[in-house]
LOPA-697164 format. One line per 10 residues: number of its first residue (from 1); for each residue x, y, z of C-alpha. Coordinates in Angstrom, 1 decimal, decimal comma. Layout:
% residues N
NUM = X/Y/Z; ... .
//
This chain:
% residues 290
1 = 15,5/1,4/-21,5; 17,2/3,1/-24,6; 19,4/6,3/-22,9; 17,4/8,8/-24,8; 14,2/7,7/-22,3; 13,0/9,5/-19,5; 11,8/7,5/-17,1; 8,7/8,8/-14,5; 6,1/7,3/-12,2; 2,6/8,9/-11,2 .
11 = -0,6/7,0/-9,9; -4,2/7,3/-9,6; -4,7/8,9/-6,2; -8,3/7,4/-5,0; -10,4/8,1/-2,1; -13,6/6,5/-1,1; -16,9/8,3/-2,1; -20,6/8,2/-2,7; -21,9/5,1/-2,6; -19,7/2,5/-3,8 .
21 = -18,0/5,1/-6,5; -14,2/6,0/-5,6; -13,0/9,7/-6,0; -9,8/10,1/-7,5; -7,0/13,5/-7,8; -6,4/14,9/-10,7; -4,2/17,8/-11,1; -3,6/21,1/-13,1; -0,5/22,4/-14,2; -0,7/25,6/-15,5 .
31 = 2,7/25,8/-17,7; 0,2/23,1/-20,3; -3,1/24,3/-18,8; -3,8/20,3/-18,3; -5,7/18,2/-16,6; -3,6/15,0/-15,3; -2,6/12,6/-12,9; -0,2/13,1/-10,9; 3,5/12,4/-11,9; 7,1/12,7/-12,2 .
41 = 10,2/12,0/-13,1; 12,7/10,0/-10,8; 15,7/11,1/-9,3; 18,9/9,3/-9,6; 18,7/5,9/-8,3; 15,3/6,0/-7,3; 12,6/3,2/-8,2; 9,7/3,8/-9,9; 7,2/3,2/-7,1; 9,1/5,5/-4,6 .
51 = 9,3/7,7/-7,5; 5,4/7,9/-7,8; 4,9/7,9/-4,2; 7,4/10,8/-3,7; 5,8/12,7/-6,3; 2,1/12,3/-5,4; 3,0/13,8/-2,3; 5,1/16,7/-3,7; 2,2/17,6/-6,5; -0,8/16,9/-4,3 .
61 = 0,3/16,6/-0,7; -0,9/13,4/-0,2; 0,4/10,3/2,0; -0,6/7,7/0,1; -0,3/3,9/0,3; 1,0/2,6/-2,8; -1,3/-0,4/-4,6; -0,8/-2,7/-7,6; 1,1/-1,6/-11,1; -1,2/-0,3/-13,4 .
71 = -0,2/0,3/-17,2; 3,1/2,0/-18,8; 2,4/5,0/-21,2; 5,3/6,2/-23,8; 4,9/9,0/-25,5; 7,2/11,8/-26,7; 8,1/15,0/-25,1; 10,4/17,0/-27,8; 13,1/14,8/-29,2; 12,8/12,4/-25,7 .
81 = 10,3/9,7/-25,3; 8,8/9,7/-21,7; 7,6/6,2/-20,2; 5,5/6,3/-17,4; 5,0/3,8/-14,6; 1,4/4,0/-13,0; 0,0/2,5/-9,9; -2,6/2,6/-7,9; -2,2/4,4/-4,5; -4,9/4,7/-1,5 .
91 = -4,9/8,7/-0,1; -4,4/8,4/4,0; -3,8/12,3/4,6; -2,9/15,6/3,4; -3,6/18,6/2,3; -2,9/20,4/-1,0; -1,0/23,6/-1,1; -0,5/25,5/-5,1; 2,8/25,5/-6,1; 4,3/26,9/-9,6 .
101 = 4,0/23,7/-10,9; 0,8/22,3/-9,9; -1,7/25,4/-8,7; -4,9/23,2/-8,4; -6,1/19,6/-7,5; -9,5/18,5/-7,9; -11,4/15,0/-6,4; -13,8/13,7/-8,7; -15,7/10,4/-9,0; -13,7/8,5/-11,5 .
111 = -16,4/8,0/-13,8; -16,8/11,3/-14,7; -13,3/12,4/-14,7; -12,3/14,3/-17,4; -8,4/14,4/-18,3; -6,5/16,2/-20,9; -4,7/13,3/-22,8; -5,9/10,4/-24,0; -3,1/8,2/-22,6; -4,0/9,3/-18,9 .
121 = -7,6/7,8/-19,6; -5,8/4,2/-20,8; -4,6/4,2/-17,0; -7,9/5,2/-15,6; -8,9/1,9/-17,5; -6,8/-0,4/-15,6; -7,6/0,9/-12,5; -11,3/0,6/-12,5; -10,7/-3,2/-14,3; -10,2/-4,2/-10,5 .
131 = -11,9/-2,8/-7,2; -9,9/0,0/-5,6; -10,0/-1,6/-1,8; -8,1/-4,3/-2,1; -6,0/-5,9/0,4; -1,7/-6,0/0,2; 0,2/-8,6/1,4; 4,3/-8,0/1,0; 5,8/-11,1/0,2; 9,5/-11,2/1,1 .
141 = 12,3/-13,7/0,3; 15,0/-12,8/2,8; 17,7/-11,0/1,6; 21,5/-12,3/0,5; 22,8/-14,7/3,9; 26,7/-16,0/4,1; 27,4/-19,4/2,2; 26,0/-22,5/3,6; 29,1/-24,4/3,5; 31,2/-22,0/5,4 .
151 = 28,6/-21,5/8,4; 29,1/-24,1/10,9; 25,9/-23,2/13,2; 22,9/-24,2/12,5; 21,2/-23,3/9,1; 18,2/-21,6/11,2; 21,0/-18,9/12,8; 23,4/-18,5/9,3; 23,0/-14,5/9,1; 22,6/-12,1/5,8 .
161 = 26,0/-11,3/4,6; 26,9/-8,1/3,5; 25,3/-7,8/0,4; 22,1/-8,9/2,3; 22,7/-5,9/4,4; 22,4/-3,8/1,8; 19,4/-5,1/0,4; 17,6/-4,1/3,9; 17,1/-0,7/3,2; 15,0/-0,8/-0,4 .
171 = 13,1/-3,3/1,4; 12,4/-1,5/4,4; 11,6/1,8/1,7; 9,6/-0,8/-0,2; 7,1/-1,1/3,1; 7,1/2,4/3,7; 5,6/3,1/0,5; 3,0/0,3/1,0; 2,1/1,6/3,8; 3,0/-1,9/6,1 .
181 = 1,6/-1,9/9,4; 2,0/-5,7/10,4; 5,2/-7,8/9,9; 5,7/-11,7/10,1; 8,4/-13,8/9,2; 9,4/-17,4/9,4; 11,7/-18,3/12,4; 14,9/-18,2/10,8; 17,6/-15,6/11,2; 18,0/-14,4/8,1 .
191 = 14,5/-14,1/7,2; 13,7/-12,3/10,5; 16,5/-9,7/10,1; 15,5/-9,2/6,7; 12,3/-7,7/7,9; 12,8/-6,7/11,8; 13,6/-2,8/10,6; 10,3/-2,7/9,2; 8,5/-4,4/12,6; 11,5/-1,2/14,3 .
201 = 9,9/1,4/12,2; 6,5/0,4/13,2; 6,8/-0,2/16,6; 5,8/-3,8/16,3; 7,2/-7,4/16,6; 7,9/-9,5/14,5; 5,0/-12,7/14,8; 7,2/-15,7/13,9; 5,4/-18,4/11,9; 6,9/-21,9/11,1 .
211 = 4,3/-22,5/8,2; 6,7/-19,5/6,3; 9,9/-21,9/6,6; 10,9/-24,6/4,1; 10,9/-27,1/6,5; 7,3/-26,8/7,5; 6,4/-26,3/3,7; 6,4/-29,7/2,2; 3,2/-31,8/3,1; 1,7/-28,2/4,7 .
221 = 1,4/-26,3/1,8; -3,1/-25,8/2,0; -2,1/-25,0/5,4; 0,6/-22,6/4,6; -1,8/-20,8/1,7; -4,3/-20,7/4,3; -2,2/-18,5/7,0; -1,5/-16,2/4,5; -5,1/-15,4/3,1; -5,9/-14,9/7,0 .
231 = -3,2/-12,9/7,2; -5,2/-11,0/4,4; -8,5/-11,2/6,0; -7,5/-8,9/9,1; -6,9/-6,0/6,3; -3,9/-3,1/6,6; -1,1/-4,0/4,8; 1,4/-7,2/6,4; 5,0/-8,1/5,2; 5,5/-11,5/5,2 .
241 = 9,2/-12,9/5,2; 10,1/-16,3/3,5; 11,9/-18,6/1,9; 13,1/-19,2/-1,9; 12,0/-23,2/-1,1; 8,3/-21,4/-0,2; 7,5/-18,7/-2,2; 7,2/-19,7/-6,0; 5,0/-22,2/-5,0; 2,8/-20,3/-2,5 .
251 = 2,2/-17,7/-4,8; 1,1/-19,8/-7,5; -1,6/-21,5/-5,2; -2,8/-18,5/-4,3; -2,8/-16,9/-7,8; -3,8/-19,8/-10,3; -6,3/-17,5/-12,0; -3,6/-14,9/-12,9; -1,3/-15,0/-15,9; 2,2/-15,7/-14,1 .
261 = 5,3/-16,9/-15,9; 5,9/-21,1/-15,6; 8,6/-20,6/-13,4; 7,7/-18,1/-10,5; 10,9/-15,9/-9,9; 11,8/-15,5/-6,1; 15,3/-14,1/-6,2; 17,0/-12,7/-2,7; 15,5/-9,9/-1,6; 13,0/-9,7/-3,8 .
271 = 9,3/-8,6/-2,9; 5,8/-9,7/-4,0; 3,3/-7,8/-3,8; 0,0/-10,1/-3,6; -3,6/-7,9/-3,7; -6,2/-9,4/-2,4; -10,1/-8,8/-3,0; -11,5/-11,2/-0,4; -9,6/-14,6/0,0; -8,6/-14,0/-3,9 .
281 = -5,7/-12,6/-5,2; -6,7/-10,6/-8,2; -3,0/-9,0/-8,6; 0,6/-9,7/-7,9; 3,9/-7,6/-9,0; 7,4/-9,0/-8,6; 9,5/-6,3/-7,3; 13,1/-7,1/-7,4; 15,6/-5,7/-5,1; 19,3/-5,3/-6,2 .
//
């Protein structure tokens, strides 16, 4: 992103409403007298899907459970170009309060929502291409672990190093945004410390499965795609921790219909976020965690 950019995240607030039509928030702001979605720009060193859950909550009091990447919008504001990241986000609670900036939110179906700018109604386009209820599965290689060759236990106990430390935290954000409420992991140190502060912040355990390791992979790999679309089928929102020997192949079985690169990325740390409507996953975002 050129320096000149500012960067912001927003998201298409949704609610379930009459029928099988969702209800979405729009906002007002009354310095432009517009009709919106909510949005933001991010502070220092904050992501863009923190960012838009942040700000739904600041502009419409919301808690929201963050949902798949939408569209980007660029457009200028002055002599600055504004880019926009959009996702979706499912509203749990709240209640709006006016404020200076935003003095008024309204819930409308989504097909008869009316918005101010022509960009905003690009991103209502990409939300209804999909259903809104879908179900989230986090997909987690475990973060950075000490080298191989200078850990002389066995490889199922060599612990995240330092840097793997520090990719806890965004991770552990990452599932707070999502809204996680169920956490598994395969049996290996690494990959359970790399998600146990999410299973601390919910109160829950961490359910070991084998099928997640590399070890258990090869020759189970139906088996394996199969325990993760159950995993789907009990609904909420589950973090799964894995391994880099797993997960580019496990998410293209599970996603052949979708346009992924040829070589699946599954760096340390990183996150996929796999939506699922039914035993199909109909979106995945790779979310990489420094």
């Amino acid at each position: 992103m050129a320096s000149w950019d500012v960067a912001a995240a927003g998201a298409v607030v949704w609610r379930p409403g009459r029928g099988d039509e969702v209800e979405i928030a729009l906002v007002h702001r009354p310095r432009y007298d517009d009709w919106s979605l909510p949005k933001g720009k991010l502070d220092p060193g904050e992501s863009t899907r923190v960012a838009a859950w942040r700000e739904v909550r600041e502009e419409t009091g919301a808690r929201v459970a963050l949902g798949r990447a939408l569209v980007q919008t660029r457009y200028r504001v002055g002599a600055d170009r504004k880019v926009v990241d959009y996702f979706a986000a499912r509203y749990l609670s709240g209640s709006f309060e006016p404020s200076d900036e935003v003095d008024e939110v309204r819930w409308v179906p989504v097909s008869s929502a009316e918005l101010s700018y022509d960009r905003d109604r690009a991103v209502l386009a990409a939300f209804t291409a999909l259903p809104a209820s879908l179900t989230t599965v986090l997909l987690v290689r475990h973060a950075k672990a000490g080298n191989r060759a200078e850990w002389s236990g066995t490889d199922e106990l060599r612990p995240l190093s330092q840097n793997g430390q520090k990719q806890v935290p965004p991770i552990r954000e990452l599932a707070r945004v999502y809204g996680a409420d169920r956490v598994y992991s395969a049996p290996l140190v690494r990959c359970v410390h790399t998600v146990q502060p999410v299973a601390d912040d919910l109160g829950v355990k961490v359910g070991e499965e084998e099928l997640f390791a590399e070890k258990s992979y090869e020759g189970m790999e139906e088996a394996t795609s199969r325990r993760l679309v159950e995993i789907a089928r009990d609904g909420g929102v589950a973090v799964v921790g894995s391994q880099g020997g797993v997960i580019p192949d496990l998410v293209s079985r599970l996603a052949p219909e979708l346009s992924l690169p040829r070589r699946v990325s599954a760096k340390k740390g990183s996150v996929w976020a796999l939506f699922f409507d039914g035993d199909r996953v109909v979106a995945a975002d790779y979310i990489e965690v420094p």
